[in-house]
C-alpha positions in Angstrom: -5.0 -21.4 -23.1 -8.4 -23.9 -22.9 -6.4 -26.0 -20.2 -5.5 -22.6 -18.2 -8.8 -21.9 -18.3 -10.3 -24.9 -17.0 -7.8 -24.6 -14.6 -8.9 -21.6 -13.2 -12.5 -22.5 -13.8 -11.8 -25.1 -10.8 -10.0 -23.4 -8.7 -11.1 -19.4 -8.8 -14.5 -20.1 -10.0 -15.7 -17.4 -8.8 -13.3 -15.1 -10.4 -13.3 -17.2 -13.7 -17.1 -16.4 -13.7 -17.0 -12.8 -13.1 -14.1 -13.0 -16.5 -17.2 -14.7 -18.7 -17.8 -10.9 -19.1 -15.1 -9.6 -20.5 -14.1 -9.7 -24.6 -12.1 -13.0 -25.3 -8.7 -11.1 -25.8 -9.7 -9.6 -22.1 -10.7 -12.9 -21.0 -7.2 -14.1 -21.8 -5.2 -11.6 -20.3 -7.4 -12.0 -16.6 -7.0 -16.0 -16.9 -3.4 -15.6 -17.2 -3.8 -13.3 -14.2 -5.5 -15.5 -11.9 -3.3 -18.7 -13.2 0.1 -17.1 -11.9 -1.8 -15.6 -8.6 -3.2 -19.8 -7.9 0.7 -20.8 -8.8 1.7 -18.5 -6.0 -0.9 -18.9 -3.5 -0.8 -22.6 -3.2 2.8 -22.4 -2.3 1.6 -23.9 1.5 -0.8 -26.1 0.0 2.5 -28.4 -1.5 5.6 -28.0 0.3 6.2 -30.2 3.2 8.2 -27.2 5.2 9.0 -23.1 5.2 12.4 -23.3 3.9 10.8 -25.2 0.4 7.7 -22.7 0.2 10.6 -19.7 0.0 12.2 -21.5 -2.5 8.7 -22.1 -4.4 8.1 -18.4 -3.5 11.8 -17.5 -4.9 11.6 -18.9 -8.0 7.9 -17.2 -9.1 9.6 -13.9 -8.1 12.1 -14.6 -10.3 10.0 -15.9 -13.0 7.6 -12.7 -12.9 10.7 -10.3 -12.7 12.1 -11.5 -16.0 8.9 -11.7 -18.1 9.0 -7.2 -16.3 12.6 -7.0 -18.0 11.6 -8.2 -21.4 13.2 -11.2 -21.1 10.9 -14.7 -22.4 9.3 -17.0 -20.5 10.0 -19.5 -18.2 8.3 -22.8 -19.7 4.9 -22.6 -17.1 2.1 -22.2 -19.1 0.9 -19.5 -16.7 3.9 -18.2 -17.4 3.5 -18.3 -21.1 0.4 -17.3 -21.1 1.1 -13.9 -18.8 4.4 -13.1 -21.2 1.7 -11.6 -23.7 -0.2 -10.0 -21.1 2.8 -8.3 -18.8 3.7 -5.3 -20.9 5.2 -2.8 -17.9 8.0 -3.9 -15.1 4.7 -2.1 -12.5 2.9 -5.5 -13.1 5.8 -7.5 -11.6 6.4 -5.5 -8.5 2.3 -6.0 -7.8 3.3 -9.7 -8.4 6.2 -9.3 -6.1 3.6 -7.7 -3.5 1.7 -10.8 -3.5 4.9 -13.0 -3.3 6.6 -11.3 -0.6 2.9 -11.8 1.5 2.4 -15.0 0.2 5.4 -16.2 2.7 2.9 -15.6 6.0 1.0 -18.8 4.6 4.0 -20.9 5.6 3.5 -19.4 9.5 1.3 -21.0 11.8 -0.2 -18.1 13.1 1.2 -15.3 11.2 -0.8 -12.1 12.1 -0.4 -10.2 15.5 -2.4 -7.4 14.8 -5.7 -6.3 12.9 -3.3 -3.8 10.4 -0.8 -7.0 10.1 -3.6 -8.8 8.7 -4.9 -6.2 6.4 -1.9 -5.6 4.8 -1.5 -9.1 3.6 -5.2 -9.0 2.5 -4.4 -5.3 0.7 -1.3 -7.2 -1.0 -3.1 -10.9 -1.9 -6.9 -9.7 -2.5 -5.9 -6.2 -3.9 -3.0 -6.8 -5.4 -5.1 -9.3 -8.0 -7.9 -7.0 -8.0 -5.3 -4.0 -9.5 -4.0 -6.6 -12.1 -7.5 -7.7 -13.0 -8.2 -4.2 -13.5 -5.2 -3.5 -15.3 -5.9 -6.6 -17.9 -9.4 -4.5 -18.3 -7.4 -1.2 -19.1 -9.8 0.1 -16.2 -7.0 1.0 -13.0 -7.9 4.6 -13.0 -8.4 7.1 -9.5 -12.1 5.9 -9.5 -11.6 2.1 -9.9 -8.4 2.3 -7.6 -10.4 4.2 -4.5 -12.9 0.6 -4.7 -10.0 -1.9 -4.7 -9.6 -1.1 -0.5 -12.8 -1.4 0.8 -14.1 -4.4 -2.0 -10.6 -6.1 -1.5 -10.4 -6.5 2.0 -14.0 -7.2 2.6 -13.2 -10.3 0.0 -10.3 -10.6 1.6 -11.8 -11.6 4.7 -14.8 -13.7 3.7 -12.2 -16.0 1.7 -10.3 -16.6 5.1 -13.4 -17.2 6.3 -14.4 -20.0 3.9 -11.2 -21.4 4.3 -10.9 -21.4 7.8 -11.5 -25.0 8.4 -9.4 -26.3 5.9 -6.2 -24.4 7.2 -7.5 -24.9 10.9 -7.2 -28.8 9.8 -3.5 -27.8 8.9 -3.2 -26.4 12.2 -3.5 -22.7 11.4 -5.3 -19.4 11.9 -5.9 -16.0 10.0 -7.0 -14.6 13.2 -4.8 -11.4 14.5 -3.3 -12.5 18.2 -4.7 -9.7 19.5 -8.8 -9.3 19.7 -9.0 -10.8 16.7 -12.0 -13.4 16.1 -14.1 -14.8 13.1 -17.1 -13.0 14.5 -15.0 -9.9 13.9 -13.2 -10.4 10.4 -17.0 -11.2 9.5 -18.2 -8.3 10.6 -15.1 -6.2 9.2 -16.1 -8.3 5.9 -19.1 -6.6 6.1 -18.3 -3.3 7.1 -15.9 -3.2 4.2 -18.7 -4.1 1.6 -20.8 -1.6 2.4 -18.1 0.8 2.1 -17.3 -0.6 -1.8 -21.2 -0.6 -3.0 -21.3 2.7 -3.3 -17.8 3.8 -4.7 -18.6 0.8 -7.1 -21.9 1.9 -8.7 -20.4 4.8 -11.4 -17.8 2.5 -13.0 -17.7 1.5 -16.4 -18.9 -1.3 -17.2 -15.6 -2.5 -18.9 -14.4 -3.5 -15.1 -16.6 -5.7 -14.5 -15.3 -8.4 -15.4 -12.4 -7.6 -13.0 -14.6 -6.5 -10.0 -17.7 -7.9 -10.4 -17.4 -11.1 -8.3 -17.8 -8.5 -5.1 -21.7 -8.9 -6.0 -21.2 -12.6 -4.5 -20.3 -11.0 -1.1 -23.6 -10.7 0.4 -24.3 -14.3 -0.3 -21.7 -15.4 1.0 -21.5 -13.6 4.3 -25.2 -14.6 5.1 -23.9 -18.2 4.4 -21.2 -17.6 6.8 -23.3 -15.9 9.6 -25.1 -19.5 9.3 -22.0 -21.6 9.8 -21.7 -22.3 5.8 -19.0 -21.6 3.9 -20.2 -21.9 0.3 -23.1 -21.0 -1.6 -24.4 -23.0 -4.7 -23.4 -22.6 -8.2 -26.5 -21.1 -9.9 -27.2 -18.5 -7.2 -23.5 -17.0 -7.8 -24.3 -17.3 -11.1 -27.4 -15.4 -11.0 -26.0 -13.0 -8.7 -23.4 -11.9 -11.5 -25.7 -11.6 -14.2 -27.9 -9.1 -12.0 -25.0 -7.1 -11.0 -23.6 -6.9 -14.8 -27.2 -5.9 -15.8 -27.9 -3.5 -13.2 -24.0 -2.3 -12.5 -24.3 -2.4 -9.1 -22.6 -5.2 -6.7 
């Protein structure tokens, strides 16, 4: 489990911080988590071509479905590691969610429209965000009306921050039609202020699931400045103040 978490640690930081609250048999259950979900979503990253990536793509959905029927792992540490966390089939059809939107990362330019787009960010973003929650025993009405707004505004400043990275790779988040960053920033936003609120009279045993939505503000002031990261120390500080205060 040390090596999944250093995994995660370098590739989710931000995520793997927000976990540093959570008791260590919590911990383990959200690092499993977020190792499958980095599995998945660096299916474009690897594969030289479309058809592979659905392969790639085929093969975690098959993984994730047998661990949901009972059946033992596949030998993937991630998947290991999940086998003791996955109890109810409802876990791998919110994996299966994430898969199935997962296959617009091998398009181009795979969003038309401003609902196209939030729907893969409601599957990806959210989809992770109800599975973090669920490791925390925390998915109730109240936690599930945040996961919207805080999902898709992180939904949108992570394609933001990526943005040059896939643009080098000759693609774009960007909805076809009057889409624009200026816009999913200011959607971003929009979508933040919207989860503050709703997020203020949880318990505080979800915040180890939620609580990297505190980083927002920082990082959409970094973003209005043409930056697309903020240092270590001030994420870090950023956490402890939300955890302390229980507000994000």
């Amino acid at each position: 489990m040390d090596d999944l978490d250093q995994l995660v640690r370098r590739v989710d930081e931000d995520r793997w911080l927000a976990s540093r609250f959570a008791p260590a048999a919590v911990r383990e259950r959200l690092i499993a988590v977020y190792a499958v979900n980095y599995e998945i979503a660096r299916t474009a990253e690897i594969v030289s071509e479309g058809a592979l990536g659905d392969i790639r793509l085929e093969w975690w959905r098959e993984a994730l479905a047998e661990i949901g029927d009972g059946k033992p792992p596949r030998p993937h540490p991630a998947l290991v590691a999940l086998h003791g966390t996955l109890k109810r089939r409802e876990w791998a059809t919110t994996f299966e969610g994430i898969i199935a939107a997962r296959s617009k990362d091998l398009e181009p330019a795979p969003f038309m429209t401003w609902d196209a787009l939030e729907s893969y960010i409601d599957a990806t973003a959210g989809g992770v965000m109800r599975l973090a929650l669920e490791a925390c025993d925390g998915l109730d009405g109240e936690a599930e009306a945040v996961v919207l707004p805080a999902a898709r505004a992180w939904g949108y400043a992570g394609l933001l921050r990526a943005a040059p990275y896939w643009r080098a790779k000759g693609r774009s988040a960007v909805p076809h039609q009057g889409g624009s960053a200026e816009a999913m920033l200011g959607r971003a936003r929009r979508y933040y202020e919207q989860a503050r609120p709703l997020a203020r009279g949880l318990p505080s045993n979800v915040f180890p699931a939620i609580g990297y939505i505190a980083l927002l503000p920082g990082y959409l002031r970094a973003l209005a400045r043409g930056r697309h990261e903020t240092p270590a120390f001030v994420r870090q500080a950023a956490l402890v103040a939300a955890s302390a205060t229980g507000r994000v």
